[in-house]
N, C-alpha and C positions, 0 to 999 in steps of 0.2 A: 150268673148262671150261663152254662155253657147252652147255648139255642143252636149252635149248628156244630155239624160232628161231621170230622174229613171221616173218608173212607177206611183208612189206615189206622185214626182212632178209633173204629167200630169196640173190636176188640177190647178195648181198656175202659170203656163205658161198660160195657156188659159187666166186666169184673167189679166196677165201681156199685153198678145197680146191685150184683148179688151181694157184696156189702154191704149196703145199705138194707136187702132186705133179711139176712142173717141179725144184723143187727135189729131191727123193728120186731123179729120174730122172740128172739131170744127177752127185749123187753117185755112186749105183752105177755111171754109166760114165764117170768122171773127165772130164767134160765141163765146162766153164768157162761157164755161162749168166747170170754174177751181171750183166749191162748189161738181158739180159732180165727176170731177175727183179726187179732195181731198177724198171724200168720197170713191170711189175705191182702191184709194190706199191703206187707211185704211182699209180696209177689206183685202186688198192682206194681208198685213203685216200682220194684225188678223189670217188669215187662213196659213200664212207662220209658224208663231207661234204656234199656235195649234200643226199643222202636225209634227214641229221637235222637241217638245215637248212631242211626242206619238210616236215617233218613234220605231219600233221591233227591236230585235238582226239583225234579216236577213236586216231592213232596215238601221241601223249604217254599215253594212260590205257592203252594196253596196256604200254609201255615201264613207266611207275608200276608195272603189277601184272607186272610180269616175276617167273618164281622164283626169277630168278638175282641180283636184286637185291639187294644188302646190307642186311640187318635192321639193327635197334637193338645188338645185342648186336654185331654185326659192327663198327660204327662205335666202340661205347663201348669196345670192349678193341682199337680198333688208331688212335682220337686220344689216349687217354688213357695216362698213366704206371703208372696203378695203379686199376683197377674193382675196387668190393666191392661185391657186390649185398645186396640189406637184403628182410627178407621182411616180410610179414603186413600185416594192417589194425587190428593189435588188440582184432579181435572175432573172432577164430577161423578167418581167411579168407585164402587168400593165391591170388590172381587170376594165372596165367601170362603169359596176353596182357598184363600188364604191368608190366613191369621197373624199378624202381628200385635206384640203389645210389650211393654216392661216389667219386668219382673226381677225380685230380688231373690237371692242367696246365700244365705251367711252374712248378710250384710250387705250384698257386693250385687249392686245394681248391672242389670244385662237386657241385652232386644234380644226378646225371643220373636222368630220368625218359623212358619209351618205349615205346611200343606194339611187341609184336614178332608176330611171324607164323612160320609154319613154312618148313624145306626142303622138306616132302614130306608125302603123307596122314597119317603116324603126330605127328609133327613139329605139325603145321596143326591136326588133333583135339586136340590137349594144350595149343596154346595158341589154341585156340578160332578159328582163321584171324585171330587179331588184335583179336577184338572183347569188349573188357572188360565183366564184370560189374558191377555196383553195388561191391561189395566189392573191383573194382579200382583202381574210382577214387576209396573212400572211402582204399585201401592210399596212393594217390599224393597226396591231402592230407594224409595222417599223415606223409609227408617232405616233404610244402612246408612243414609247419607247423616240423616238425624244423631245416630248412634256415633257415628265416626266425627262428627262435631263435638257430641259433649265426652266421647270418652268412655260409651257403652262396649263393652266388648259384645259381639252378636253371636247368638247361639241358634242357627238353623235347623229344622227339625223335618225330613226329607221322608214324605209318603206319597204319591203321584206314580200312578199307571205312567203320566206323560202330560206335557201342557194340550191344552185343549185344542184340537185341529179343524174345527169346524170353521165355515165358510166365513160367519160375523168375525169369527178370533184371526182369521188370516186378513180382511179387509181392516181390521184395525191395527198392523201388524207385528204377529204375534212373532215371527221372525226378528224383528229390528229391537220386542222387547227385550225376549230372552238375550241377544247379541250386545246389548247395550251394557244388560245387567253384568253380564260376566266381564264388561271391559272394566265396568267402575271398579267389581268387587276386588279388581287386582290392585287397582290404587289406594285401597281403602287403609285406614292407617291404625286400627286396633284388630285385636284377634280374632277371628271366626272362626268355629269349631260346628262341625257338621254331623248330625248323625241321621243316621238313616234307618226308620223306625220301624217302616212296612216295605213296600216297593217304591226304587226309585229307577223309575223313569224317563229314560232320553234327557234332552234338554231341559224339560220342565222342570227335573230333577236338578239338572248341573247349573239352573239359572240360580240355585242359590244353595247350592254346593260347590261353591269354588275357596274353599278355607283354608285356611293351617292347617289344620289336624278335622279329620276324618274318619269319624266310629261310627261303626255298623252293632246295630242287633243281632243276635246269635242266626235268628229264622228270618231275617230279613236279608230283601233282597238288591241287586244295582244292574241295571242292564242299559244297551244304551238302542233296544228296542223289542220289544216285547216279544218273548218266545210266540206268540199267535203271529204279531206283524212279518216276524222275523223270516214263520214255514210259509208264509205266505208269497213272502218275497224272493224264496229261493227253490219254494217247489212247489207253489202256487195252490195249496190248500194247507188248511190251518190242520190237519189230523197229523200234522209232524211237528207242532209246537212241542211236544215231549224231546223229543230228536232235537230241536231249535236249543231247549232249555237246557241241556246237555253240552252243547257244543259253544254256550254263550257263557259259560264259564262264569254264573252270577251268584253263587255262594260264598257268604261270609269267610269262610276259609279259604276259597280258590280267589277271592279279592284281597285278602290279606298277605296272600303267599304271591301275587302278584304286586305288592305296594301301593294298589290301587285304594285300599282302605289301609287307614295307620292302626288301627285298634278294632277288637271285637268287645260288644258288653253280653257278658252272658244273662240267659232267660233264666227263670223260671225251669222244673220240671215238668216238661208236658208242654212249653211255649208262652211268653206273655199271653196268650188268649188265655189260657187254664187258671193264670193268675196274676191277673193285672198286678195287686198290691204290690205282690214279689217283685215287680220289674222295677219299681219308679226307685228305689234307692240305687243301683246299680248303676241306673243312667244318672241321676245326681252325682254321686259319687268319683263317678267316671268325665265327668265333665268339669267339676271343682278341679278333679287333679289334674288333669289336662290344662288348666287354666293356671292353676298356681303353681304348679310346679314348671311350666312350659313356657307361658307371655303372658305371668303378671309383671315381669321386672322388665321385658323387653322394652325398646324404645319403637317408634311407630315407623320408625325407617326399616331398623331389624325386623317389625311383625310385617312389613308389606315386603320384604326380602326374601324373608322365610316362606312366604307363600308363591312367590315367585320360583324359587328354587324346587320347591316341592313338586311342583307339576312338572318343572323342565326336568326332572330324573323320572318320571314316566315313562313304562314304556320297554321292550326287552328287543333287539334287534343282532344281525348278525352282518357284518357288510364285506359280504363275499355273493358273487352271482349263483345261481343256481335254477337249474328248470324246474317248471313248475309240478308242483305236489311229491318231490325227490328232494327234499330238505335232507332226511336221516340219510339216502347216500351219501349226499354231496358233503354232511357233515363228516360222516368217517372217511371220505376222500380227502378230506382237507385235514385232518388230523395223519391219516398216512402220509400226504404228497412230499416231497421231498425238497418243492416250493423252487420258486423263480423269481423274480424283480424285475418291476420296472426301469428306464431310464432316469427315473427321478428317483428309485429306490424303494417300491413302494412292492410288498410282498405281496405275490398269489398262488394258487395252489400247484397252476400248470402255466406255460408258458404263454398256449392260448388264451387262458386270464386276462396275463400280462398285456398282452397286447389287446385284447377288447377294452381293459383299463386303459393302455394307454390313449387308444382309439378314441375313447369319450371323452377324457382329456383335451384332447385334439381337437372334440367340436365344440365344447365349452370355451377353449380358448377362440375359438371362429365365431361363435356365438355374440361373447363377448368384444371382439372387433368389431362385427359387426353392427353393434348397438352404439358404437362412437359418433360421436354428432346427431344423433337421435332424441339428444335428451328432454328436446319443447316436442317433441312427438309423442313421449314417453309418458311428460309429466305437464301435458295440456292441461290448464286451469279451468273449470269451468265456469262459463260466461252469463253475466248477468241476465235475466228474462229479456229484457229491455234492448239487451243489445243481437237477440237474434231476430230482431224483424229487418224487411227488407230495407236495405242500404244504410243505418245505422251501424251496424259493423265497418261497413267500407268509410264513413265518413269518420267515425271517435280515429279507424286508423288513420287517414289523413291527416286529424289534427293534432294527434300525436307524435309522428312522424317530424308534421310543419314544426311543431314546439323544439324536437328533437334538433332538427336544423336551427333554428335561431340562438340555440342555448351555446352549440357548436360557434357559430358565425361570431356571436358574442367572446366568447372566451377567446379565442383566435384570436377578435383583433384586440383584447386586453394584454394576450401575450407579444404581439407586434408593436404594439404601445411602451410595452415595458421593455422589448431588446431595444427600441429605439433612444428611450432615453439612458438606457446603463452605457450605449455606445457615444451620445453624447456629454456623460460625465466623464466617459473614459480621457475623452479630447478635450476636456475643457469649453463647452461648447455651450450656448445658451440657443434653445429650440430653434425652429426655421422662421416662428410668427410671433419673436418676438416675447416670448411668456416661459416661463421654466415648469417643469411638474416636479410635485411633492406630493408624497403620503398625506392619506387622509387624514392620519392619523391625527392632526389637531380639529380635525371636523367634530360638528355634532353625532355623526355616525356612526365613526370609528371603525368600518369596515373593511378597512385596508386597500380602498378603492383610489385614484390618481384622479386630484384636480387641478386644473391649470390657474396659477394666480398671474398675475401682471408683473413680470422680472424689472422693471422699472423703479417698482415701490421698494 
């Protein structure tokens, strides 16, 4: 049952209620109004359509944070045959806001991984509204690592405001989690497939949306910082997070038209909150084929490839200079210009281009001069605990140093040793003390080292 109603919906409940009560009326007095009521309903449906058909930024993000929208745990026990959820991180921690476990397919075993959120206050406190700790998301590399051992393809399931920014989450830190996760997830050697069910959120979001293939829900949302943080940040009160949400460009279609998301799964009419059932085949559906058609044949070099490629074509750029907030002149300036070149050949629109290109050019190459013989400056090792107390540096270097010289002093005079005797073979010569040298080579050693035996024998 739908328990909380956007603003926008008002409207399509009211229709829905006089429905329901044309119909209660026309029962209790055996009255026949089913051409009426067909007729209402078709208008609800009409005007259901309309409205989520027009829907604003500001109104997809509230549809995203609905209560009544399907979690993680909703979706994973009604596409799947069989969820087993898996606990812990292995260091004594086990994160609620987020779920991991196995679960089958068609047959075809997968890690499902997912941020989940509450029904209600009690619910929402226990799994922290969604927003993972450090120890959640070290929990959800302990089964990608799992998964990518036996061969689980992993299927992410992305709802997070954001990972959790509180004092305890940073002293444990929540920074070097999320950092760590996304380095593994690139290594990882079977397929990930990512969908983003409610709102995803910054980092906490991307720490385990880094896949293959990337599908969004129709009303759901990807930001990479929450239209409130966003007005806060740029005009210092939140009554411009509308304005924020607008210009973050976080709709399903404006991410897909950007490549940032590969695929949309369509809702329901009226939004997965109006009808959960409606939703969970679609996201099956769309996730099988994705799979099977996509990297089930690939090999695990291909599926860490293809994920690697995927991210590096992110991204829309134009590399010409231009001042700031005059992009659209400088664009039709540079489609009129009649253009110029560099000394190295290199096209710009005017001549003053030309030589600002080639001007940076110029300190790049001085830059990089100047970085010659810099490179123990550059790429200082860092020094064991042990060795920064006082005069313990100064002496390991002495004795290294001294070692450095004897190894020197040694080799020397094996090489003096040996011009010696090739110039007494040359002469026919037997040593100055009486003894000849030969290879070790009939030694127990075998080292190829010179001993002197008695020229006598």
């Amino acid at each position: 049952m739908n328990t909380h109603v956007l603003d926008f919906e008002k409207p399509l409940v009211e229709l829905d209620n006089r429905i329901k009560e044309v119909r209660k009326v026309a029962e209790e007095n055996g009255v026949d109004v089913s051409g009426q009521i067909r007729e209402l309903e078709d208008r609800a449906k009409q005007l259901r359509r309309d409205t989520y058909s027009r829907l604003t930024p500001v109104q997809r993000l509230q549809v995203a944070r609905h209560p009544n929208r399907p979690t993680f745990l909703d979706i994973a026990l009604n596409i799947s045959d069989k969820f087993v959820e898996l606990h812990g991180d292995r260091a004594g921690l086990d994160d609620p806001a987020m779920v991991c476990g196995l679960a089958s397919m068609d047959g075809i075993s997968f890690m499902f991984i997912g941020h989940q959120k509450g029904r209600n206050t009690k619910e929402n406190i226990y799994r922290n509204f969604g927003m993972p700790q450090p120890n959640g998301y070290r929990k959800a590399l302990r089964f990608m690592k799992h998964a990518d051992h036996f061969g689980f393809p992993i299927i992410t399931f992305v709802d997070t405001p954001g990972a959790y920014a509180g004092k305890n989450a940073e002293e444990l830190g929540q920074g070097e989690a999320i950092a760590v996760n996304l380095r593994e997830m690139f290594g990882l050697r079977v397929p990930i497939i990512s969908v983003v069910i409610g709102e995803g959120g910054s980092g906490g979001a991307l720490a385990i949306g880094c896949s293959n293939w990337n599908l969004i829900m129709e009303h759901s949302v990807y930001y990479v910082a929450s239209p409130e943080a966003c007005a806060a940040i740029l005009w210092k009160s939140r009554d411009k997070a509308a304005t924020a949400t607008e210009a973050l460009r976080i709709t399903s279609t404006e991410l897909l038209q950007f490549k940032v998301m590969d695929d949309v799964i369509p809702e329901p009419l009226g939004g997965a909150h109006s009808d959960p059932m409606g939703c969970f085949p679609a996201i099956k559906d769309a996730i099988m084929d994705i799979y099977k058609n996509k990297y089930a044949k690939l090999s695990g070099e291909e599926i860490r490839l293809d994920r690697y490629a995927k991210f590096r074509k992110l991204g829309q750029w134009e590399e010409f200079l231009v001042r700031g907030g005059q992009w659209r002149e400088a664009r039709e300036a540079r489609a009129n210009a009649e253009g110029a070149y560099t000394k190295l050949g290199t096209w710009a629109p005017t001549e003053t281009d030309a030589e600002v290109i080639e001007m940076m050019a110029d300190k790049d190459e001085e830059w990089e001069e100047s970085l010659k013989g810099k490179g123990e400056w550059l790429n200082r090792p860092a020094q064991p605990p042990g060795l920064l107390r006082t005069g313990i540096m100064e002496a390991s270097v002495a004795a290294i140093e001294l070692r450095r010289q004897q190894q020197e002093s040694a080799q020397s005079n094996v090489a003096e040793r040996r011009e010696a005797q090739a110039a007494q073979e040359q002469q026919g010569l037997p040593s100055g003390n009486g003894a000849a040298y030969v290879e070790h080579a009939e030694s127990k050693d075998r080292n190829g080292a010179f001993v002197e035996v008695d020229s006598k024998q």
